[in-house]
N, C-alpha and C positions, 0 to 999 in steps of 0.2 A: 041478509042475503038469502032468495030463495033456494030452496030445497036442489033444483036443477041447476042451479050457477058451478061451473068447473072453473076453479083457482088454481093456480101453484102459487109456492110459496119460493120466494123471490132470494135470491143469496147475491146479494154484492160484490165482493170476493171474487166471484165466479162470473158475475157479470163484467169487472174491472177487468179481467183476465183475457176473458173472450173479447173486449172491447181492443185489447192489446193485440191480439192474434190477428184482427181483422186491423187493426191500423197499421201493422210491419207487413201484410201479404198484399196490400190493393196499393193501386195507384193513384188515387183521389180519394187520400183518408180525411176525409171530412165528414162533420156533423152528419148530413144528410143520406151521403153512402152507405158511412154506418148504419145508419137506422133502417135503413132497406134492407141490408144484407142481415142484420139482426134477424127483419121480420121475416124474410126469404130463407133462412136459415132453419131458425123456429119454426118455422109451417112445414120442411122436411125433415126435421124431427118430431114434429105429432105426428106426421103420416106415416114415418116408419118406425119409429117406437114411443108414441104416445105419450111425449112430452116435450114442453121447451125446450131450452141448453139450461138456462137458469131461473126460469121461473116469471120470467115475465109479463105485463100485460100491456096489451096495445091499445092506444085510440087513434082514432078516424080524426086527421088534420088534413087541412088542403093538400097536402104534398103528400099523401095517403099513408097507411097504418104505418105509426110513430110505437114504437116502443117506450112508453111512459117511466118508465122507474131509470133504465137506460137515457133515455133523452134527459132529464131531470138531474143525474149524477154527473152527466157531460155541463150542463149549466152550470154543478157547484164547483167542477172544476174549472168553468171558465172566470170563475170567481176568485177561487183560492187554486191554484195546479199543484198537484201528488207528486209524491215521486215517483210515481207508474206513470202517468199523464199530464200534457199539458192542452187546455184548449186553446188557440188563438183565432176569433174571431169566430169560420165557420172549421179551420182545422182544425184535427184531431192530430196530436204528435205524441208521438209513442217515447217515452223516456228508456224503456226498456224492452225487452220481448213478454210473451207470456209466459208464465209459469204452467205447463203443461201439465203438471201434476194434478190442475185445478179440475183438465179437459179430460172426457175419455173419448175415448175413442170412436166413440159413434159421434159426441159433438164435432171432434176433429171432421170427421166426414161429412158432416151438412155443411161447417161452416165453408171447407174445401169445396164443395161441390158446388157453395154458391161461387166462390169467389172466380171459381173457373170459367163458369155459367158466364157471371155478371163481370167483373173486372174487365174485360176486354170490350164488352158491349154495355156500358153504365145506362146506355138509353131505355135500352131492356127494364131496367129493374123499374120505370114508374108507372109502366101495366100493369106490370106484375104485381107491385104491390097496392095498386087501385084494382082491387079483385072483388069478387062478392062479397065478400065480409066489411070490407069497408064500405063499399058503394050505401049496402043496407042499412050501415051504420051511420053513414054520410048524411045519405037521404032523411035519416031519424031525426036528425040534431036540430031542427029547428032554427032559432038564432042563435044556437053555443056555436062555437071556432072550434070546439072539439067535443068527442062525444066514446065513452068505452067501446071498445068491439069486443063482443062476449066470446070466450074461448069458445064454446059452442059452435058459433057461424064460423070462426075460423075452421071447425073442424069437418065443419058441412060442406066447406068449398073441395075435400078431400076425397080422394079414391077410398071405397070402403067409408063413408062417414060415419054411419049406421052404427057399424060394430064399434068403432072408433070412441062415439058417444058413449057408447054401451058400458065398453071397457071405461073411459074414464067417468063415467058417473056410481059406476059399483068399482073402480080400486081405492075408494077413500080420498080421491081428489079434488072432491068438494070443500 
């Protein structure tokens, strides 16, 4: 990994949680909403306190920035279903609510402010999440079906990128 690559470090737990929260508040909790709302979420939490909800990374799929470790957990549940979650087919069914304890309070607010945002206009969310970060990253792949978007260009498609960058490559987030 070079020297400029900006990670987080991913918590499941936290990700299953948030997964929970957005499948009991939307009205078409499936597969795909989620994963929008994840990335929609996550991109107003870098811009306003410079970080995910739980540490995510996304790539660039047709259906634009996929949340990887997220989309991948939703598969093994459609495989084996938790007793947090079941997947059927492309829903997402909430077995229980979230454990808020997981969320603080600023997550709570991006994930709310998508859902306000997007839940009532779902058509909205697949510009939005085909944004520059993707597109760049789209454009890159070549013949792969998918390809990473670097937390970087996510953070360049943002108000203030600059500092943004600044701040996460000297807080240790590499």
């Amino acid at each position: 990994m070079a020297k400029t690559d900006i990670v987080f470090n991913f918590d499941e737990t936290k990700a299953v949680e948030t997964i929970l929260y957005l499948a009991n508040r939307i009205s078409d909790s499936c597969k795909y909403s989620i994963c929008k709302m994840l990335y929609l979420s996550d991109k107003m939490c870098l811009d306003k306190y410079g970080r995910f909800i739980f540490g995510e990374s996304y790539t660039a799929m047709q259906e634009g920035a996929t949340p990887s470790k997220a989309y991948d957990l939703l598969k093994k549940i459609a495989k084996k279903p938790s007793d947090e979650l079941k997947v059927d087919g492309n829903a997402v069914i909430p077995l229980r609510d979230a454990n808020l304890d997981y969320l603080s309070e600023s997550d709570i607010e991006c994930l709310d402010h998508t859902i306000a945002t997007y839940n009532k206009s779902p058509q909205k969310m697949r510009p939005d999440s085909h944004d520059l970060a993707w597109e760049s990253a789209w454009n890159n792949r070549g013949e792969k079906r998918s390809i990473d978007i670097p937390i970087r260009s996510i953070a360049e498609t943002l108000t203030d990128s600059k500092d943004l960058i600044e701040y996460l490559t000297n807080s240790g987030v590499e």
